[in-house]
C-alpha positions in Angstrom: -206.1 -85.8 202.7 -204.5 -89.1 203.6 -204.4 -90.0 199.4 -202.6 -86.8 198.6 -199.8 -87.6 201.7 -199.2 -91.5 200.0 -199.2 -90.0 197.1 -196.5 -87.4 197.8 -194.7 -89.8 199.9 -194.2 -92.2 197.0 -193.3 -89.0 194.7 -190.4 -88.2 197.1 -189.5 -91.3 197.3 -189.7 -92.3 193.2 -187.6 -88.6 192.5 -185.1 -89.5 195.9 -184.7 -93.5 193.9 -184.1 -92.6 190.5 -180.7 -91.5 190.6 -178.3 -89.9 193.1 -178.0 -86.2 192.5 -174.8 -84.5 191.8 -174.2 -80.7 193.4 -171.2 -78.0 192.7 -170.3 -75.1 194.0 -169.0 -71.6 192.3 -167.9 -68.2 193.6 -168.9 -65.7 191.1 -168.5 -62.3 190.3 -170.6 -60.2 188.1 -171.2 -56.5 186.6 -174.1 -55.0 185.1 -175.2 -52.4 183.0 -178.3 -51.1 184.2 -180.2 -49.0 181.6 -182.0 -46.4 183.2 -180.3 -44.8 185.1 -177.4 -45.6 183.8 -175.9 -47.1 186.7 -173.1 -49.9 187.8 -174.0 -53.3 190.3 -171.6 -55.9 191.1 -171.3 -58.7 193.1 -170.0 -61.1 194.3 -172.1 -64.1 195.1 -171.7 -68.2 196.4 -173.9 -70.3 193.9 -174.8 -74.2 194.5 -176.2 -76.5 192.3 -177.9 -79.7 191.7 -178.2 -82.1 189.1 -182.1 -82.3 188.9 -182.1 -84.7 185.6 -179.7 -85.1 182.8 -178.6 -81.9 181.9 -181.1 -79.8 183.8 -179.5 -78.2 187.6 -181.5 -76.2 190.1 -179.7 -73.9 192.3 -179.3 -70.8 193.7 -176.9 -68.0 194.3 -176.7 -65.3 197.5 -173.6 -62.8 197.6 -172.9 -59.1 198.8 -173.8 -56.1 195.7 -173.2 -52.7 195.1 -175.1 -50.5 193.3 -173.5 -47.1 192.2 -174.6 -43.6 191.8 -175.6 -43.3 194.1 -173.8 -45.9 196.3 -176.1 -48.7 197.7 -175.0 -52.0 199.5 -177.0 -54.6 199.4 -177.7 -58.6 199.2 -178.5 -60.1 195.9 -180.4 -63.9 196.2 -181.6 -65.7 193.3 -183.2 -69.0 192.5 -182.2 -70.5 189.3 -183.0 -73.3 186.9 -180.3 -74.1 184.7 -180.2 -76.2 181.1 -176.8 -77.6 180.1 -175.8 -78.1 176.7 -172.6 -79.9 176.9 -170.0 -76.8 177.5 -172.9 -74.5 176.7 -175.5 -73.5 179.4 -178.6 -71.3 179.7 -180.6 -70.6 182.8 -183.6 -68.6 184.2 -182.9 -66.9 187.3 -185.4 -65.0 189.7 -185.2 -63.4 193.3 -185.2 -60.8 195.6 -182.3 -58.1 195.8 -182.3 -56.4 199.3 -180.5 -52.7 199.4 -179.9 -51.3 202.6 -180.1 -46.9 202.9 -182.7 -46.9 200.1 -186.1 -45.9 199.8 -186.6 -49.7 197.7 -185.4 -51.7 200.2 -186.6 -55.3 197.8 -186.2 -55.1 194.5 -187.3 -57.8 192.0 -184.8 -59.4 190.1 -185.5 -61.8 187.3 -183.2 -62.5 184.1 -181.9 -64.9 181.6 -178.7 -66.3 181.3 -176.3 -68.2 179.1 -172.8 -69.0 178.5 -169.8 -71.5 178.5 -168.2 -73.7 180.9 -165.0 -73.9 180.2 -162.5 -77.5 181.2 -161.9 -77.0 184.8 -165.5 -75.8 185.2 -165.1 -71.9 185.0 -167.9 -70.6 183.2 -168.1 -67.1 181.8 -171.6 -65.6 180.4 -174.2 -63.4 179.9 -177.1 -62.1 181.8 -179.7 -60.0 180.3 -182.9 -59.4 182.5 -184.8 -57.0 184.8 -184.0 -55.3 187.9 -187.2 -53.5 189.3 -187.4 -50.9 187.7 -185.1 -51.0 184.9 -183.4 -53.3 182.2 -180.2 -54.7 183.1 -177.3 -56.5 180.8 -174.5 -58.1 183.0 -171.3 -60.0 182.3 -170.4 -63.4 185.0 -167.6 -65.3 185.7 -167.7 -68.1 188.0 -165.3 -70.6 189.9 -166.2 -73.7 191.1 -164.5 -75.2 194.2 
């Protein structure tokens, strides 16, 4: 017990001494495509991120959604882990989506990203993943401020 705490004690403290992490912010808004039924979600969501190792961000994103037809509100929070390739960036995102007035009250989320940061930092992608229990294909567009 006592070798596991040093050693994640000098872990922490290695990861927290190798180089000061960098963090952003973005508010994004998104619409998706989901494939059975054939419905509408957007959102609007607050992502953060931070600079894990060169090139490589952790983060995560929390915002209001709606779901249409029929009409559900609800709270969309992923985690993500996100690759940047200089302007370019792909990412891995998974989480729970919470709809209120519906029989599925959690849904599982999970989906792949990319896209393109443009200068300024506004990035614009793609998202093509799963929302339990159908396919989903979504466009993003995020600010950073």
């Amino acid at each position: 017990m006592a070798r596991r705490l040093l050693f994640g004690t000098l872990l922490l403290a290695a990861l927290a001494w190798a180089r000061p992490a960098s963090a952003s912010a973005q508010l994004g808004l998104g619409a998706d495509w989901l494939v059975d039924p054939q419905d509408g979600a957007f959102q609007l969501t607050l992502a953060g991120h931070r600079q894990l190792a060169r090139g490589l961000d952790v983060g995560g994103r929390i915002g209001a959604l709606l779901l249409t037809s029929p009409s559900h509100l609800g709270v969309p929070i992923d985690a993500s882990l996100r690759l940047r390739l200089g302007r370019f960036y792909v990412e891995g995102l998974a989480g729970p989506w919470i709809l209120f007035d519906s029989g599925d009250a959690v849904r599982l989320h999970a989906a792949v990203g990319f896209g393109l940061v443009a200068r300024g930092g506004v990035s614009v992608g793609l998202e093509v993943g799963y929302l339990d229990p159908t396919s989903m294909l979504g466009l993003r567009v995020a600010f950073p401020f």
